[in-house]
C-alpha positions as CSV (number, residue, x, y, z in Angstrom):
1,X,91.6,142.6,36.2
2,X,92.0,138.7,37.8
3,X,90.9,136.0,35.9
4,X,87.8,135.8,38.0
5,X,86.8,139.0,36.8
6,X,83.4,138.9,34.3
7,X,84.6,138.9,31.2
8,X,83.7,141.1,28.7
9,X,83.4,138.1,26.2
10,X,83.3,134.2,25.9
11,X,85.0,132.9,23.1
12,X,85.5,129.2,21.6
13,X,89.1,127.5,22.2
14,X,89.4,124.6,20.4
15,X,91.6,121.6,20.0
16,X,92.1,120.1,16.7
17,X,92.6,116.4,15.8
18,X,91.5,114.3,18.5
19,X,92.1,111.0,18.2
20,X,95.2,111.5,15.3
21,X,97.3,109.8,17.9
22,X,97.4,108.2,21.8
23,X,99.9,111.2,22.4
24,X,97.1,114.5,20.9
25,X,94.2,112.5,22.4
26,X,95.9,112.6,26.1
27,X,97.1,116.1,25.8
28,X,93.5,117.1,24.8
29,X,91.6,115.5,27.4
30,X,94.3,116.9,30.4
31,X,93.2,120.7,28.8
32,X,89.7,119.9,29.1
33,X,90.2,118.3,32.8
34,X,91.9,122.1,33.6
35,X,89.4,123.6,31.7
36,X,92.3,124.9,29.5
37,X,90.4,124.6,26.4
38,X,86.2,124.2,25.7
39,X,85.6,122.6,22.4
40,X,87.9,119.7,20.4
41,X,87.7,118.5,16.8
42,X,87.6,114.7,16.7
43,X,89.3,112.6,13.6
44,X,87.2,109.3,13.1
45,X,88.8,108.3,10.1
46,X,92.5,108.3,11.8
47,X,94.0,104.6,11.9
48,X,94.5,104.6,15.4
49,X,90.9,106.7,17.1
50,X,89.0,103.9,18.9
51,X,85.7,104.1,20.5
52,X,88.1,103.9,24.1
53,X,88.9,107.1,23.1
54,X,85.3,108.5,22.9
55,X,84.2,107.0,26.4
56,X,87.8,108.7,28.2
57,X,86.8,112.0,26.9
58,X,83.0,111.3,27.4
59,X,83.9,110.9,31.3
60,X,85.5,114.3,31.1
61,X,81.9,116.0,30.4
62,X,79.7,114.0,32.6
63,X,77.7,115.7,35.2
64,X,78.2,118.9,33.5
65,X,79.3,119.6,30.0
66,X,82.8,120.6,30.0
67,X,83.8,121.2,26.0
68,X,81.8,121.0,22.5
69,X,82.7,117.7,20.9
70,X,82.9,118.0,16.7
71,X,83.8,116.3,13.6
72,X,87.1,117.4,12.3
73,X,85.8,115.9,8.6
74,X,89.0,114.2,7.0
75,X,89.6,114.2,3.4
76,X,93.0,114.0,2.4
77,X,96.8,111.9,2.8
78,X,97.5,110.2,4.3
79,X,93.8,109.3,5.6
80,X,91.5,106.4,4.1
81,X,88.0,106.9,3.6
82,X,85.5,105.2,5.6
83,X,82.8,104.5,2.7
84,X,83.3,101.8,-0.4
85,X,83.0,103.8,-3.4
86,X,85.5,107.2,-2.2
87,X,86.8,108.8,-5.7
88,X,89.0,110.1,-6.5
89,X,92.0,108.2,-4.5
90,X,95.5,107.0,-4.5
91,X,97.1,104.3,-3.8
92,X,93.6,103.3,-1.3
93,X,94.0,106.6,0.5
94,X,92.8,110.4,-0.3
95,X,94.1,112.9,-2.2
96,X,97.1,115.1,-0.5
97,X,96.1,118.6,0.6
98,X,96.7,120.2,-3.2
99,X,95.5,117.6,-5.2
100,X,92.4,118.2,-3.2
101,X,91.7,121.5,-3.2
102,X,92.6,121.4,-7.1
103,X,90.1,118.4,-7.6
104,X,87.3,120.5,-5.8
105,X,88.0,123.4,-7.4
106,X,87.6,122.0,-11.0
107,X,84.2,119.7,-9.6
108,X,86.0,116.0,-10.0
109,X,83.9,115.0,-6.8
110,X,80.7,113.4,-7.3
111,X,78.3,115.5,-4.7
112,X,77.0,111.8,-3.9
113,X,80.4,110.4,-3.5
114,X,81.1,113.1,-1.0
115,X,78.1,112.9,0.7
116,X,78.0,109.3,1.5
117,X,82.2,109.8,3.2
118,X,81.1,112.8,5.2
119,X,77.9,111.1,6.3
120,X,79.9,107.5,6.8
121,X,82.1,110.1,9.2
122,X,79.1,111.2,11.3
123,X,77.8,107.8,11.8
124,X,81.5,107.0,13.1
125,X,82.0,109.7,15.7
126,X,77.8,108.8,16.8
127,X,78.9,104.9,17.0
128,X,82.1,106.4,19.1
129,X,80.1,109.0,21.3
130,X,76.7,108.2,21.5
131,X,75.4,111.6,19.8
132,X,75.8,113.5,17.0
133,X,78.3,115.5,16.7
134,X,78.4,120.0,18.5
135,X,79.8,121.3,15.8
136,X,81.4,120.3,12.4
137,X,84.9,121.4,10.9
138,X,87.7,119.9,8.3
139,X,91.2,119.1,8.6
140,X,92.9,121.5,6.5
141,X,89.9,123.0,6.3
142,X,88.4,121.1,3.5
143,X,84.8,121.9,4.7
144,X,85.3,125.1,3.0
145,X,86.7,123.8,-0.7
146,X,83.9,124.7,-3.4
147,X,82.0,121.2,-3.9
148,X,83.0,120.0,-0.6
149,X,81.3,122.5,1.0
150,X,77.7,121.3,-0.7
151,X,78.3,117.9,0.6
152,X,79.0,119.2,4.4
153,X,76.6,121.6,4.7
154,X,74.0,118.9,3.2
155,X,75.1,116.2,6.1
156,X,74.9,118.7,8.7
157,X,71.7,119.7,7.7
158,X,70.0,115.6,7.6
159,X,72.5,114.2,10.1
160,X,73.7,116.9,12.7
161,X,70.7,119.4,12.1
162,X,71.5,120.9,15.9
163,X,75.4,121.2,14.9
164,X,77.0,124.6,13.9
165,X,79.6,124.4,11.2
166,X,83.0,126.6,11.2
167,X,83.8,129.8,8.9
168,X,87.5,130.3,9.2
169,X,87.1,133.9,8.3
170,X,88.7,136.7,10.3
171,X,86.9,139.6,12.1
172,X,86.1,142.4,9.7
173,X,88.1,144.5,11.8
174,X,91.0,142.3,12.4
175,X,94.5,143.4,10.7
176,X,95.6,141.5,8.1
177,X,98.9,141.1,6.2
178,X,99.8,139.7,3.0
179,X,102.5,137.7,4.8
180,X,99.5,136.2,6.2
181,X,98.5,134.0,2.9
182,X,96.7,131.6,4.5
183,X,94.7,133.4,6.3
184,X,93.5,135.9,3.2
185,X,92.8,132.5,1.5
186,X,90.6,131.3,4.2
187,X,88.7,134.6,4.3
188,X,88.0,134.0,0.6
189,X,86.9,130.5,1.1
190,X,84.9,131.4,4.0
191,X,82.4,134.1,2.8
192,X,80.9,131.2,0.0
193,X,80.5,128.8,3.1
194,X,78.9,131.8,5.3
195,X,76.3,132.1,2.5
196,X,75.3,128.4,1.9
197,X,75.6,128.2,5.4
198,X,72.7,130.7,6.2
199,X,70.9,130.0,3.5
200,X,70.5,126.7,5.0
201,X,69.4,128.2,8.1
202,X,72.7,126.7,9.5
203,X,75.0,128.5,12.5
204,X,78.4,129.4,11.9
205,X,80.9,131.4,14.8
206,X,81.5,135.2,13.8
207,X,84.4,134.9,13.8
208,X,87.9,132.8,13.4
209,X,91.7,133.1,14.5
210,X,94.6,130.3,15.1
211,X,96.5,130.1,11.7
212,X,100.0,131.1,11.6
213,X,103.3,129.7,10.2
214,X,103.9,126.3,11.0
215,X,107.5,126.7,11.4
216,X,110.7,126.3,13.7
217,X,111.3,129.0,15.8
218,X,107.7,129.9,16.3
219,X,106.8,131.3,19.2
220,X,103.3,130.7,19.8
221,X,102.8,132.4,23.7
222,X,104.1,135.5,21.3
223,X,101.8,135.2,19.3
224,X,98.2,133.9,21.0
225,X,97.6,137.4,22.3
226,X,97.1,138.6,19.2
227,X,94.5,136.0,18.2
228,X,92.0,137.7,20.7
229,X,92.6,141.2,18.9
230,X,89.1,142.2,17.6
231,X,87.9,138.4,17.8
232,X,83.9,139.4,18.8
233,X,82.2,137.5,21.3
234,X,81.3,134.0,20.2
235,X,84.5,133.9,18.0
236,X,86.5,130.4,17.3
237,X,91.0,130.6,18.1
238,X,92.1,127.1,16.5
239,X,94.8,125.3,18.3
240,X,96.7,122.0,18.1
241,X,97.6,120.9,21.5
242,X,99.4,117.4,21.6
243,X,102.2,115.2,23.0
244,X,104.4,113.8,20.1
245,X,104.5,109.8,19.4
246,X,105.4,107.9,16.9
247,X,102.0,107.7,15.2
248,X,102.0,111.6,15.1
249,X,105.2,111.6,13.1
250,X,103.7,108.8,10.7
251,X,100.4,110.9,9.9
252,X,101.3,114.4,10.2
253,X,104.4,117.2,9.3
254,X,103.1,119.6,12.9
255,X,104.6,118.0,15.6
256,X,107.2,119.7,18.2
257,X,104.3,122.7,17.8
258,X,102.3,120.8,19.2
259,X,104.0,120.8,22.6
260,X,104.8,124.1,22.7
261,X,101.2,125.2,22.2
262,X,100.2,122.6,24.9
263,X,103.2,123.8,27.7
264,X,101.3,127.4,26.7
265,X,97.7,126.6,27.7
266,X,98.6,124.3,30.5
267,X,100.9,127.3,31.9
268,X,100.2,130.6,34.2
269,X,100.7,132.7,31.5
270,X,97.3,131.4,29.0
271,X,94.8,132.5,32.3
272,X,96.5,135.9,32.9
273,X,96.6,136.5,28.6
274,X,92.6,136.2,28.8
275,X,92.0,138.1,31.5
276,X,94.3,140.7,30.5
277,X,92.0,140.9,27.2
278,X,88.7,140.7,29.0
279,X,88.2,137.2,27.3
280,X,87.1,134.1,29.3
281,X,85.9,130.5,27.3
282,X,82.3,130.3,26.4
């Protein structure tokens, strides 16, 4: 099979964290010029994303649309929230990852509170691109936490009512492993969200894929082929593409992954792995 072959089905590729740094942003928007990858995440509250940012990635889809543009919804350290009132905080920026999650899980957000910093996010990224945003999503995936969830879901609905949101669950028939735990936690997290989700009348994708260790040694051409195992048609494989700069090592712990993962997708070998699976980008 050649990778002009029909494929048997289109899936979503996308890019986290545009905009976390000059170095991600530029890496991003050279995989969308190839069309490497066909939907990117976009981080508005990141100290460095300018509206610059929005109008070179903008050019990228003009004519035809290229790639689904989200919100990557930002809630924790070393991030600042974009509304007045944000609580709980420290030291004028969120919570870290854990304080987080623990905070949601025992309902220490106000649903308003939360609300007004997702919605002050959506006005951001419609200031940056003109429109809202494709398709909404969280950095560590703090669109799913309990309480959270409420809040995003809610924006979507008044603010981005043509958006679809993303599960993070796997396929029902995709192996899992216990070594896996952070996938078997996102599956857990993910069928709540699936049911507030259509209960709003709100899309999700079927499917998700993308998480593995974030460690050295990882070798992630190894291990992208078995992302597309079982993923159904319309299913979501999360990436993190990106050059490394000095801002990137300020904000965030995944760096030198980063560049393998882009050397991957920009290579001969991503093309021939989808066509080998009968996959080609939606």
């Amino acid at each position: 099979m050649t990778a002009s072959a029909a494929p048997g089905r289109r899936i979503w590729l996308c890019a986290d964290d545009y905009g976390i740094s000059p170095g991600v942003s530029r890496a991003i928007r050279e995989l969308v010029a190839r069309a490497r990858i066909n939907a990117t995440s976009v981080m508005v509250a990141a100290p460095t994303f300018q509206r610059s940012e929005a109008i070179s990635f903008a050019a990228l889809n003009a004519g035809r649309k290229r790639v689904a543009v989200g919100l990557h919804i930002t809630l924790t350290a070393p991030f600042r929230p974009l509304s007045k009132n944000f609580a709980p905080r420290r030291d004028g920026a969120f919570l870290p990852s854990g304080a987080t999650l623990l905070a949601a899980a025992l309902g220490r957000f106000k649903l308003k509170t939360l609300i007004d910093e997702i919605d002050a996010q959506v006005k951001a990224f419609v200031d940056a691109f003109g429109h809202p945003p494709d398709f909404l999503d969280g950095h560590r995936h703090v669109h799913l936490f309990p309480h959270i969830r409420d809040a995003v879901l809610s924006v979507a609905q008044s603010a981005a009512p043509m958006a679809w949101v993303r599960q993070c669950g796997r396929s029902p028939t995709a192996s899992k492993s216990w070594s896996d735990g952070k996938g078997l936690v996102l599956d857990a997290l993910s069928g709540q969200f699936r049911k507030r989700a259509a209960a709003r009348g709100i899309d999700t994708n079927p499917a998700f894929a993308g998480t593995y260790t974030y460690r050295t040694g990882a070798d992630f051409a190894a291990l992208f082929p078995r992302f597309l195992d079982n993923l159904p048609d319309g299913g979501l494989v999360m990436c993190h593409p990106g050059f490394v700069d000095a801002e990137l090592r300020r904000l965030d712990p995944l760096t030198h992954l980063r560049e393998q993962e882009y050397a991957f997708f920009a290579g001969d070998e991503f093309p021939r792995v989808l066509a080998q699976q009968g996959v080609a980008l939606a």
